[in-house]
N, C-alpha and C positions, 0 to 999 in steps of 0.2 A: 516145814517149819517157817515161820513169820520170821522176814527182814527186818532186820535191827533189833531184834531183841537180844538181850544178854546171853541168854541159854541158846541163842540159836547160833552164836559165832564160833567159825572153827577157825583155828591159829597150824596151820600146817610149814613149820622152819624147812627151810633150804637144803638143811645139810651139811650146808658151805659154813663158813666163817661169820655168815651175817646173812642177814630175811630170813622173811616170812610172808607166804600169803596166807590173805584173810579170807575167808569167807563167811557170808550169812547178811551180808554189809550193802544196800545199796544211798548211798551219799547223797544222792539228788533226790533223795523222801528228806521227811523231819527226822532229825536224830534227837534224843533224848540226852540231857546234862551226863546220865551215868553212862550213855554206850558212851561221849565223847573220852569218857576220863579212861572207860576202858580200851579203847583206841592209843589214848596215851600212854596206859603201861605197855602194852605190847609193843609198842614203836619203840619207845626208851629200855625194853628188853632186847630188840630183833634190831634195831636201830634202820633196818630198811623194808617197807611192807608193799606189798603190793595188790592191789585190790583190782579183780576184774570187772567186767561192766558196769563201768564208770562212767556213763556216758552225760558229762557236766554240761551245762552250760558256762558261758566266762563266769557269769555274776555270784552262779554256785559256788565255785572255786573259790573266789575269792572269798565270797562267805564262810569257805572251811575254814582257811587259812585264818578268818579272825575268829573262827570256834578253839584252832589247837594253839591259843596262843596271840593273837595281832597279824592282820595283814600288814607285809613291808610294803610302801607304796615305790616304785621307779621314778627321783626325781626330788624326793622328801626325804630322804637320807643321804644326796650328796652322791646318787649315783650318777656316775661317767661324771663328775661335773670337774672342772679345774678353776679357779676365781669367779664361783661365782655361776657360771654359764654353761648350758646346758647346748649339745649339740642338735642340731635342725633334724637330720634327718632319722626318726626316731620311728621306722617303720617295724622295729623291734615291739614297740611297747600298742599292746592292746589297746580298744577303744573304750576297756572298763579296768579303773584304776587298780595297779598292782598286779596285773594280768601282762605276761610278755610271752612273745611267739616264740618257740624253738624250732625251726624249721629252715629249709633251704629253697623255699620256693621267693620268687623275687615278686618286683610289686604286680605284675600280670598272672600270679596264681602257676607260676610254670617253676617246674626244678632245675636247680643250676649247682653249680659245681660251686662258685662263690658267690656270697652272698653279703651284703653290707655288716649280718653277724659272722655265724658260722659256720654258713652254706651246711657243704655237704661233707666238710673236712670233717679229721681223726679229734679230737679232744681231747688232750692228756690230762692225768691222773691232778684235780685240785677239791678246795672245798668253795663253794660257793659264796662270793661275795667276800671272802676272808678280809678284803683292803678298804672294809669299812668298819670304823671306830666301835660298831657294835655290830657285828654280823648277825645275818640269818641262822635261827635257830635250826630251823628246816625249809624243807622246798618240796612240793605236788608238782608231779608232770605226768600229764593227762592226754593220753592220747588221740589225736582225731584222724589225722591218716599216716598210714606208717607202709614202708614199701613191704614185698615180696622178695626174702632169700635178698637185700638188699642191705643189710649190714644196717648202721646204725644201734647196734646193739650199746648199753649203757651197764659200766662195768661200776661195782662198787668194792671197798676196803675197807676192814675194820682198821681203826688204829687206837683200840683198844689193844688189842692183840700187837702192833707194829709196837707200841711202847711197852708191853707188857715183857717181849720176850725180844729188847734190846742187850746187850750185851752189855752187862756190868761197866765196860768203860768209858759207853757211848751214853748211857745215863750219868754217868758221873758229868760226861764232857757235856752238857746240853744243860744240868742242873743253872738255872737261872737265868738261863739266855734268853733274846728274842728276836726274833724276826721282821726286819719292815716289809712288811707288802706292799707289794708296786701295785698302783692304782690308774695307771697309767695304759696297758693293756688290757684288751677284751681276752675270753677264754681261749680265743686260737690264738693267740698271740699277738694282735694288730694293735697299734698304737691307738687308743681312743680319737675322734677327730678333734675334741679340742685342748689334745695334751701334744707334747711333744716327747721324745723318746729321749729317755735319760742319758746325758752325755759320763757323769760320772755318778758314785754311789750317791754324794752330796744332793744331787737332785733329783732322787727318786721321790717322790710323792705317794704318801700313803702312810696308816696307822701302826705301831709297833704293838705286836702281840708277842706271849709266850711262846715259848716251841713248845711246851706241854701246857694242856689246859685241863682243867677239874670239870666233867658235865656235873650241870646243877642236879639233875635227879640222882643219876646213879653213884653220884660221888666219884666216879674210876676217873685215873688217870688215861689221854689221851691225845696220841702225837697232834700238832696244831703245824701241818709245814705252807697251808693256803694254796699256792699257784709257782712256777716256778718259770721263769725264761732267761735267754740268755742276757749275760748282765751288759750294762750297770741296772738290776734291777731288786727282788727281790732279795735280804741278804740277812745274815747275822750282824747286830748291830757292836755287840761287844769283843767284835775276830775283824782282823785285818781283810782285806778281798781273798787273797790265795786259802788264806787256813778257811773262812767260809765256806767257800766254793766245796773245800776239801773233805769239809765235816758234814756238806748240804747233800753232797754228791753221797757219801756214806748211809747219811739218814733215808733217802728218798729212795734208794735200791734195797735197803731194809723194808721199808713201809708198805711199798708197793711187790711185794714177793704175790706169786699165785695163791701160796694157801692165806693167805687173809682175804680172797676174793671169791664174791661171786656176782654170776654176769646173766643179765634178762636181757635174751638173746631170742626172744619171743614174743617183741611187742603186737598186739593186736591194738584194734579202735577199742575207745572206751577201758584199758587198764590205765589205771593210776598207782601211780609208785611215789611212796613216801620215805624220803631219806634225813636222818639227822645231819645235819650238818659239823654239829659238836661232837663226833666220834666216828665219820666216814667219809672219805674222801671219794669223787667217782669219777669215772672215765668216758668216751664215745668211739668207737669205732669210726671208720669213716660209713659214710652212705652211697649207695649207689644215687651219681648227680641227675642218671634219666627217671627216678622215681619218688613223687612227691613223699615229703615227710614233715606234719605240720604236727608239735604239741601244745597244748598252753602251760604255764606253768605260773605258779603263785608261789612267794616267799612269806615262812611266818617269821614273826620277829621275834630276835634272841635279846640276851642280854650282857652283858659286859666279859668277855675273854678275862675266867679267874686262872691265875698260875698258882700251884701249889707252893710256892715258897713267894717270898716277901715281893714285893713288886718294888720296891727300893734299890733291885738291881738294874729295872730297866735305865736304856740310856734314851738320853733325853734326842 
């Protein structure tokens, strides 16, 4: 049967809590207006898909990225930036705009344990980009070399499911709240080179979002908790430090339980895995540091973090 046509795509789910892979799909031919919209139901169904041989070029990718939606470019939305200024050594960010490397290899092509991102370390459970004023809707990450039996596996969470089967009094207690994200840390946790590390909450830097947000498609309610480190960082903005901590600590061992997950623990070259950003939160193993692991990855752009009740509550 012929790639890309409608009839020829099959949608085989996980099992788990969330995905799907596609098949029938190859991305780096022309796609047609109606496969892309059909792409779009099933991602905003599965909320995370994964497509094998995927074998992109940068400039492809990026070009999906402005099919499902807008490419986010790195740099033009205020990333890493603090007054203004953008840090020098940016060996993160691709040579084709909106394209960033995920990888642990340093600037001689060799794998290291640290890396000026996030090397080869664990990555815990967040959503992507949460600490800007309008996050990414979603995120492609495209494989090009991935180790052997070498871990790096990328864990994903519904929080459709984490807010659905909250406890009666942990919904009551989050009704209206929101959370500032700290903008200030990368994903492993490092303080950005041109931020400095929050001395108290007063100076945490970054945008107030709801704890719970409305995705625009499917209308459901879905936890919004971003990224989390130790404080003064991220926090509830309408709770003193202790009651925070104590109602952040409660929400994030709810959300992140095993059956809302599942984990592609199978990357090959050429899979590409597509994640909503607006209802899944996801994770990284660590890597093995003696064995290269390079992806690219492209952000589409969302649109403004709605809370299901009045936004008259946020604080300022």
């Amino acid at each position: 049967m012929t790639e890309n046509q409608l009839d020829g795509i099959t949608v085989i789910p996980t099992g788990k809590a969330l995905g799907a892979e596609v098949r029938g799909i190859d991305l780096a031919k022309d796609v047609s207006e109606d496969l892309i919209a059909r792409i779009k139901e099933v991602w905003a169904e599965h909320m995370v898909l994964l497509l094998r041989g995927q074998f992109l070029e940068k400039e492809r990718l990026a070009d999906l990225a402005a099919l499902f939606g807008g490419l986010m470019v790195p740099g033009s939305h205020g990333f890493y930036l603090k007054d203004g200024h953008r840090p020098g050594d940016s060996a993160r960010i691709a040579d084709v705009p909106g394209v960033t490397y995920i990888s642990n290899l340093d600037k001689e092509g060799k794998p290291q344990l640290k890396t000026e991102g996030s090397g080869s370390a664990e990555l815990l459970w967040h959503s992507d980009n949460s600490y800007m004023e309008t996050p990414p809707m979603g995120s492609l990450l495209n494989a090009v070399r991935v180790p052997t039996n070498g871990g790096g596996h990328t864990r994903f969470c519904n929080q459709y499911l984490a807010y659905e089967t909250l406890p009666d009094d942990l919904k009551q207690a989050i009704e209206g709240m929101h959370i500032k994200h700290d903008r200030s840390r990368n994903t492993s946790g490092k303080v950005r080179v041109t931020f400095e590390r929050a001395a108290t909450r007063e100076d945490v830097i970054g945008p107030v979002h709801p704890i719970v947000r409305v995705h625009p498609v499917t209308k459901k309610r879905a936890l919004y908790l971003g990224r989390r480190f130790d404080g003064p960082s991220s926090h509830i903005v309408e709770l003193p430090e202790a009651e925070s901590e104590a109602l952040l600590d409660r929400l994030w061992t709810h959300a992140t339980q095993e059956e809302f997950v599942w984990e592609q623990d199978d990357w090959r070259p050429g899979d590409l895995i597509m994640w909503d950003n607006q209802a899944v939160m996801h994770a990284r193993t660590a890597v093995d540091h003696t064995q290269a692991r390079l992806l690219h990855r492209v952000l589409v752009q969302g649109g403004p973090v709605v809370a299901p009740w009045s936004e008259d509550a946020a604080a300022e």
